[in-house]
C-alpha positions in Angstrom: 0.0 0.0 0.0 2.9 2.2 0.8 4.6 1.6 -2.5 1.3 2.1 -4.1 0.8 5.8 -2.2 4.4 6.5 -3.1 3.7 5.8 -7.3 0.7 7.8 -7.1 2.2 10.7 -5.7 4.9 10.6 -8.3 2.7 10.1 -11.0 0.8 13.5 -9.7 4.1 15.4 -9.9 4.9 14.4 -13.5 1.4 15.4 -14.6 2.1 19.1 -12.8 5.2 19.3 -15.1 4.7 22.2 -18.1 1.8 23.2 -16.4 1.0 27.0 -15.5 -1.3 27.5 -12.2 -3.0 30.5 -11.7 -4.8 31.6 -8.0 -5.9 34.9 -8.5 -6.3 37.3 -11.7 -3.7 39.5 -10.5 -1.1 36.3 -11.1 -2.5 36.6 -14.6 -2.2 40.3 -15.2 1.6 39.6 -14.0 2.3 36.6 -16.2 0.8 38.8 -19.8 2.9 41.2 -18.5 5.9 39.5 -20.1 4.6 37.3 -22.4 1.4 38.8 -23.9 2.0 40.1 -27.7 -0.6 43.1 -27.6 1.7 44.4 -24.4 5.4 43.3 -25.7 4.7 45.1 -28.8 3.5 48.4 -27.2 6.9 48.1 -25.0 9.2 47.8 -28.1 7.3 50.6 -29.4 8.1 52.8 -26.4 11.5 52.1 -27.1 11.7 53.2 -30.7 10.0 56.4 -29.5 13.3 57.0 -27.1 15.5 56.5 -29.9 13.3 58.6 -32.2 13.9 61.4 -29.2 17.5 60.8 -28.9 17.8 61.2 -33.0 15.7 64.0 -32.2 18.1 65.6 -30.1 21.0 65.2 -32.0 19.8 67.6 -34.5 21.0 70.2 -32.2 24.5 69.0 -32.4 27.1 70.3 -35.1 26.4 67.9 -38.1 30.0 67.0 -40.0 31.2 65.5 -43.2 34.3 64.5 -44.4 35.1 63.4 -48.1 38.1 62.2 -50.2 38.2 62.2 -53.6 40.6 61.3 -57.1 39.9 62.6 -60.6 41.9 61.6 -63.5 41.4 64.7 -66.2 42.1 62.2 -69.1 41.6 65.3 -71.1 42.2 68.5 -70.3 40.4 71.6 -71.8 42.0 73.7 -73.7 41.2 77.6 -72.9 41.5 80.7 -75.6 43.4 83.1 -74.1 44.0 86.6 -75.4 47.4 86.5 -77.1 48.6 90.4 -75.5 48.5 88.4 -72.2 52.1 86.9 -73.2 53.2 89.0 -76.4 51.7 93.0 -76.5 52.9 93.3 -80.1 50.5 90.7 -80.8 47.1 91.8 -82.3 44.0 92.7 -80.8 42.4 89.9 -82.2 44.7 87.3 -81.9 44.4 84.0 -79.4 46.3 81.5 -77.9 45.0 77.7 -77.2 46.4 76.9 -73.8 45.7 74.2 -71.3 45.3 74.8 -67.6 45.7 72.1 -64.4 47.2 69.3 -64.1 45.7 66.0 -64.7 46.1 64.2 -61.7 44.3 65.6 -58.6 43.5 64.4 -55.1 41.1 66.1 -52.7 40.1 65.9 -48.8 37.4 68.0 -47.5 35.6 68.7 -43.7 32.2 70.0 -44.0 30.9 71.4 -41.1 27.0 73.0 -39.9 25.7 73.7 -36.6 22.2 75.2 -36.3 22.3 77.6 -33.8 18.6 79.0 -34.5 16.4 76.4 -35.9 12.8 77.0 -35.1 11.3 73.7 -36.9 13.9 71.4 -35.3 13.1 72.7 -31.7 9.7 71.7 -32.1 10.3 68.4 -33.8 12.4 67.6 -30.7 9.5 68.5 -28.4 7.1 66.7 -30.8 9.6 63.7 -30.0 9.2 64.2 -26.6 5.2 63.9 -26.4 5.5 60.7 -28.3 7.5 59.5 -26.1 5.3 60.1 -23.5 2.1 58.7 -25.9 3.7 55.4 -26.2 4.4 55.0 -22.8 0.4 55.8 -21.8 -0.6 53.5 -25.3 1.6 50.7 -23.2 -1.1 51.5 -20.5 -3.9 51.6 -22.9 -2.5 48.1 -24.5 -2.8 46.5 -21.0 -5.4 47.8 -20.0 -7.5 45.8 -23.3 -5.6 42.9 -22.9 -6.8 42.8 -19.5 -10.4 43.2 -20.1 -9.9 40.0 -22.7 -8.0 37.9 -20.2 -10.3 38.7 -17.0 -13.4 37.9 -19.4 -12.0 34.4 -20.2 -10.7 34.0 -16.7 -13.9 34.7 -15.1 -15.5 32.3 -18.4 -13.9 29.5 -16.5 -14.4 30.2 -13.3 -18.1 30.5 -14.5 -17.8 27.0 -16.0 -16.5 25.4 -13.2 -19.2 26.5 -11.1 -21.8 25.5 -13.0 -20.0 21.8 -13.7 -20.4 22.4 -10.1 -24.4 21.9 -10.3 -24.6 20.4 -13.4 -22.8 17.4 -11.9 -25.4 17.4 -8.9 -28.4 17.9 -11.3 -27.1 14.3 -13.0 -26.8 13.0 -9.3 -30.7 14.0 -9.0 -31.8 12.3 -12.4 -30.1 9.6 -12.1 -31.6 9.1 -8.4 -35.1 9.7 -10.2 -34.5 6.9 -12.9 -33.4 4.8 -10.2 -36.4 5.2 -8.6 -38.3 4.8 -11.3 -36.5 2.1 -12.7 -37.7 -0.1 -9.1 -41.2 1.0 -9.7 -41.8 -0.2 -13.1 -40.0 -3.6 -12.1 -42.5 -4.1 -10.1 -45.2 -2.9 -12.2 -46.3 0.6 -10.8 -45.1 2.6 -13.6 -45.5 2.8 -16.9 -42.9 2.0 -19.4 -43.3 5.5 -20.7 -42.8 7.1 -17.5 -39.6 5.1 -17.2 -38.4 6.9 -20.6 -39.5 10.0 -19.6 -36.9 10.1 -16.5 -34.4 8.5 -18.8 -35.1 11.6 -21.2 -34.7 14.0 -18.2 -31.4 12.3 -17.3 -29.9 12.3 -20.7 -30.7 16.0 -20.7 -28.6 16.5 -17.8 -25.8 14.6 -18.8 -25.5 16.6 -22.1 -26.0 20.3 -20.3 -22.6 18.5 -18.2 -21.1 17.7 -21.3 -21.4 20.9 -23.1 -20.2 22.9 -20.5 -17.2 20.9 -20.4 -16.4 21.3 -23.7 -16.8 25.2 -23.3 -14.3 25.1 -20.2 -11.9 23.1 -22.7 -12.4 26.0 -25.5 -11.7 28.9 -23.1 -8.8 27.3 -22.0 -7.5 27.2 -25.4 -8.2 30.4 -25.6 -6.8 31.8 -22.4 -3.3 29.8 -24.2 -3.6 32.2 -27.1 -4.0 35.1 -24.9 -1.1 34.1 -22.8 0.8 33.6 -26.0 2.1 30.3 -24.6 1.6 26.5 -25.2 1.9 25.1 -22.1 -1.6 23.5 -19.8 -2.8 26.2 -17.6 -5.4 25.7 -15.2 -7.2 28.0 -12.8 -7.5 27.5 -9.0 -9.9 29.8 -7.9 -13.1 30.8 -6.2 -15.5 32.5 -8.3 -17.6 34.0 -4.9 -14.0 34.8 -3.5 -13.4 37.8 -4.6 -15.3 40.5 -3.4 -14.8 44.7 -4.5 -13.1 47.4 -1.6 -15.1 49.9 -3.0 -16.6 51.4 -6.5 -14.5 54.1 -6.9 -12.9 55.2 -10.3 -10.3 58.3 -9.5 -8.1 57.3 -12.1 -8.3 59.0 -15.5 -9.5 56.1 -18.2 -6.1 55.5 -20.3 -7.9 56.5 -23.4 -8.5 59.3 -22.6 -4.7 59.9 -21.0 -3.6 59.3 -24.6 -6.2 61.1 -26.2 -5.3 64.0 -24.1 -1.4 63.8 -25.2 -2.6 63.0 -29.0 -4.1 66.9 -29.1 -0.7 68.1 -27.4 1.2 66.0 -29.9 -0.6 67.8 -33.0 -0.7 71.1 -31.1 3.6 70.6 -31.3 3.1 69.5 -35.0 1.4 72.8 -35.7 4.2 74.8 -34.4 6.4 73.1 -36.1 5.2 73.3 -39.2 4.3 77.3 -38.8 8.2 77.4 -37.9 9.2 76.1 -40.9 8.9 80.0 -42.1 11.0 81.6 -39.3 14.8 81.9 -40.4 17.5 79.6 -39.3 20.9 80.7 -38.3 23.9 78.7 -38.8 27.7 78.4 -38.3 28.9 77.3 -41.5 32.6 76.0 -41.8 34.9 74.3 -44.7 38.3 73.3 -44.8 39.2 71.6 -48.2 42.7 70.3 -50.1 43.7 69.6 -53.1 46.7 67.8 -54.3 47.1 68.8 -58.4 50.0 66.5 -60.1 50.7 65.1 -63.6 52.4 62.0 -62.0 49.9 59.8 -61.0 52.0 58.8 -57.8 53.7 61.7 -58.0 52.2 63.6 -54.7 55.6 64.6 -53.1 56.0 66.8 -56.1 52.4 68.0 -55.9 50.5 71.6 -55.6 48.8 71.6 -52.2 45.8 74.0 -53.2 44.4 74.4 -49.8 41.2 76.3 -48.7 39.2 76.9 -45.4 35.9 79.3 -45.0 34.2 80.6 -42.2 30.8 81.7 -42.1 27.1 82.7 -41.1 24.1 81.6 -42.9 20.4 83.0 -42.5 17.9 80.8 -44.7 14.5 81.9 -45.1 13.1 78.3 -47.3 9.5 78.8 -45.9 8.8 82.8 -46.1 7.2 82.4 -49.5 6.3 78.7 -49.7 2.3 78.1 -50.8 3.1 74.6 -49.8 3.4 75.7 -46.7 0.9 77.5 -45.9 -1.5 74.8 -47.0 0.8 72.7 -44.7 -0.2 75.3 -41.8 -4.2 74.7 -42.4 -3.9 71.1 -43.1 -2.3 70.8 -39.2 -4.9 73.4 -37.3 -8.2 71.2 -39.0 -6.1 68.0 -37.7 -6.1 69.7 -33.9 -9.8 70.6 -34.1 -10.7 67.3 -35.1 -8.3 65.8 -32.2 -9.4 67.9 -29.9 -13.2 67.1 -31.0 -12.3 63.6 -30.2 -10.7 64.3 -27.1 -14.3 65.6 -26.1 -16.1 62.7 -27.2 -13.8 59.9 -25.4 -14.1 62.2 -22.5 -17.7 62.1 -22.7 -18.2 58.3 -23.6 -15.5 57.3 -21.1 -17.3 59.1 -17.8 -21.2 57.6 -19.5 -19.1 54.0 -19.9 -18.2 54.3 -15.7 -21.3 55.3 -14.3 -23.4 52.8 -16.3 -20.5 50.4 -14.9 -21.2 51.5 -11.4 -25.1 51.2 -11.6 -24.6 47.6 -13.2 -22.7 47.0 -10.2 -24.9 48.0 -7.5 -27.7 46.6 -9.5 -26.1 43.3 -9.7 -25.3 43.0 -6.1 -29.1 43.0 -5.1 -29.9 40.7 -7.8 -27.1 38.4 -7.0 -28.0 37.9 -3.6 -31.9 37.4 -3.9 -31.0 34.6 -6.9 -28.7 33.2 -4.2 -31.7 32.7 -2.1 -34.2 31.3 -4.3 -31.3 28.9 -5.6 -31.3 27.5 -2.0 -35.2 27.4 -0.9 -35.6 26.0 -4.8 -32.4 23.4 -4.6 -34.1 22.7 -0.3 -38.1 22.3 -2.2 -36.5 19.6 -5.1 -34.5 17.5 -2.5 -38.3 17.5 -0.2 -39.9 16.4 -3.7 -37.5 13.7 -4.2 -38.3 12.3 -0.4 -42.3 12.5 -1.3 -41.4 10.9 -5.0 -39.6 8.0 -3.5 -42.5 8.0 -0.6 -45.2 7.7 -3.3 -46.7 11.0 -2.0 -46.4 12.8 -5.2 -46.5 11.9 -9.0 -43.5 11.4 -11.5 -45.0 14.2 -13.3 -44.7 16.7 -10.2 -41.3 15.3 -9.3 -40.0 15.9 -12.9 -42.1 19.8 -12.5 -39.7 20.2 -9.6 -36.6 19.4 -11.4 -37.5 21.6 -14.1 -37.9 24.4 -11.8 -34.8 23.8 -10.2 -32.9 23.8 -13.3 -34.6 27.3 -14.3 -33.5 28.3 -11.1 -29.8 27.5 -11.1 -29.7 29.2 -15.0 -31.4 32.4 -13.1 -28.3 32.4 -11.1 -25.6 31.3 -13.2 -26.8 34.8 -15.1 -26.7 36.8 -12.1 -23.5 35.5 -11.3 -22.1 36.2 -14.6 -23.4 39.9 -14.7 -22.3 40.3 -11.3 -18.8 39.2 -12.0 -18.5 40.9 -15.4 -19.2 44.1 -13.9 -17.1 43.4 -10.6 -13.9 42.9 -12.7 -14.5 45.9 -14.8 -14.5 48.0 -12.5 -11.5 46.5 -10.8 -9.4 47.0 -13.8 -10.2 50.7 -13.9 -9.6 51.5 -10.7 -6.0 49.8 -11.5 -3.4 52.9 -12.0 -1.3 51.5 -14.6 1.6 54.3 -14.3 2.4 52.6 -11.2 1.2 48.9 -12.0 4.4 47.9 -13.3 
């Protein structure tokens, strides 16, 4: 017996193996965290918007350029010079055909800018800046879906579970009736089709079971596909166990955060474009060489030509630029319509919480009172099943009482399932997500 105990435990072990146990939601919420797609995608996306900040800010930095370069003049072109530039007995009208450089030359160059005034670029770094700070709120905003979806199948097998729960008791029942009625027409009190009919009844029972299970199966599957894994996860949880502090939503709705920075962003993209006709003031600086030779390796013996500049450059591009003017009212219609949305998802976000709240409250009282009548009704079938088996009441009347019961228990599977849908909405909204991390 002891080596029996011993392989069983072992066996229990191995079947634990590759398998992901969950206890509460908030284990869930922790696990996507790290391995949900919709989430990992938002975080690589905040990170591109750092390094889109960071090129951003290198705009204000000196830019620099250098070059090398070799030209071979196969053929150089001859020039017609004035012949009284070498002889000034020559006649007016008189030219010489002379050739100038040498055909061999080698150059270097540095190429330097820096933008010491430069309207459009200040804003575009500022325009980095609030996406920055969008993609880290659209992180939020990603989590905060993805954990509406994996709540809803969460509490979708929880929901199952309970009612296997009374499913597998309402088989118990039948199958108590057919017994029972399976004695009486043995000995001839029954009819045969009173016999079928609590088979019928039984049979109905076992396939309500049998569905249910399949749908737990289903969500599981697709709580894998939310979880992005491949591994057997299984829930171990209460669905009466958790219970709401309090109703309260003080935290802004995420969408609305990022709709909020979405009318700052285009507000920073409008500046930026009416920038673009301010002047820009630059440091401009050069410093080239050239190495002129008619021996290809000949540079020892070579003219250095070199030459450096200094300056200071104003460029007005966008003072008399139609394109960009049209630019300029494309990007204030693009802010009205932003901020018009802003309005609206401020709007629909407050209407989406307080018809959240009501359906709270209102499924609190419903939930309890179904409660009730679950237990007086599931108290009246087990009394009807005493008479029945007493002979006090028909098959007919005992069957009338199981059918009540099971419209009874789908009353309160409902309530349960508005109750809890509601319950862990609002617990996701009250989660502050800046600090959930």
């Amino acid at each position: 017996m002891k080596h029996l105990l011993i392989l069983a435990l072992a066996l229990s072990s191995v079947s634990l193996r590759g398998q992901i146990q969950f206890y509460s939601l908030d284990e869930v919420f922790r696990y996507a965290d790290v391995r949900a797609i919709s989430i990992q995608n938002a975080v690589l996306s905040e990170e591109l918007a750092r390094i889109g900040q960071k090129e951003a800010l290198a705009g204000f930095l000196p830019s620099s350029n250098l070059s090398l370069g070799f030209n071979d003049n196969i053929t150089l072109q001859p020039a017609l010079v004035p012949a009284q530039a070498f002889n000034p007995a020559a006649p007016d009208d008189a030219v010489e055909e002379l050739t100038f450089g040498a055909r061999y030359n080698y150059t270097a160059g540095l190429n330097s800018q820096w933008d010491l005034i430069n309207f459009p670029q200040w804003f575009a770094f500022q325009t980095a800046k609030i996406e920055v700070e969008q993609s880290s709120i659209n992180t939020e905003v990603q989590r905060y879906r993805t954990y509406q979806s994996l709540a809803s199948t969460y509490y979708s097998i929880l929901l199952s579970q309970e009612s296997i729960r009374l499913y597998e008791e309402n088989v118990r029942v039948a199958e108590s009736i057919l017994a029972t009625v399976s004695d009486k027409y043995e000995g001839g009190i029954v009819s045969e089709a009173e016999r079928n009919q609590a088979e019928i009844k039984l049979r109905q029972s076992q396939r309500s079971l049998v569905q249910v299970q399949h749908q737990l199966e289903q969500f599981y599957v697709q709580f894998q596909s939310q979880l992005n894994t491949n591994e057997a996860v299984f829930i171990q949880d209460d669905i009466k166990a958790f219970e709401l502090a309090n109703t309260e939503l003080p935290i802004r709705h995420p969408e609305v955060r990022w709709q909020e920075v979405e009318v700052d962003k285009y507000g920073s993209l409008l500046q930026q474009s009416k920038a673009a006709r301010l002047p820009s003031l630059s440091l401009v600086y050069q410093n080239n060489h050239t190495w002129a030779t008619d021996n290809l390796l000949g540079l020892g013996s070579a003219n250095h030509l070199p030459q450096q500049i200094f300056g200071v450059q104003i460029s007005m591009t966008g003072l008399f630029n139609p394109g960009k003017r049209r630019r300029i009212e494309q990007s204030k219609r693009t802010l009205e319509l932003q901020q018009m949305q802003l309005d609206y998802t401020r709007l629909a976000k407050q209407k989406e919480d307080e018809l959240l709240q009501l359906q709270w409250h209102q499924s609190v009282d419903q939930l309890s009172e179904q409660t009730e009548i679950l237990a007086l009704q599931t108290e009246n079938d087990g009394y009807a099943e005493h008479q029945y088996e007493g002979g006090i009441i028909s098959l007919d009347q005992r069957l009338g009482r199981y059918d009540e019961l099971l419209l009874v228990q789908d009353q309160y599977l409902q309530s349960l399932a508005t109750h809890t849908l509601a319950q862990y909405q609002i617990y996701i909204r009250q989660i502050d997500y800046q600090s959930w991390k």
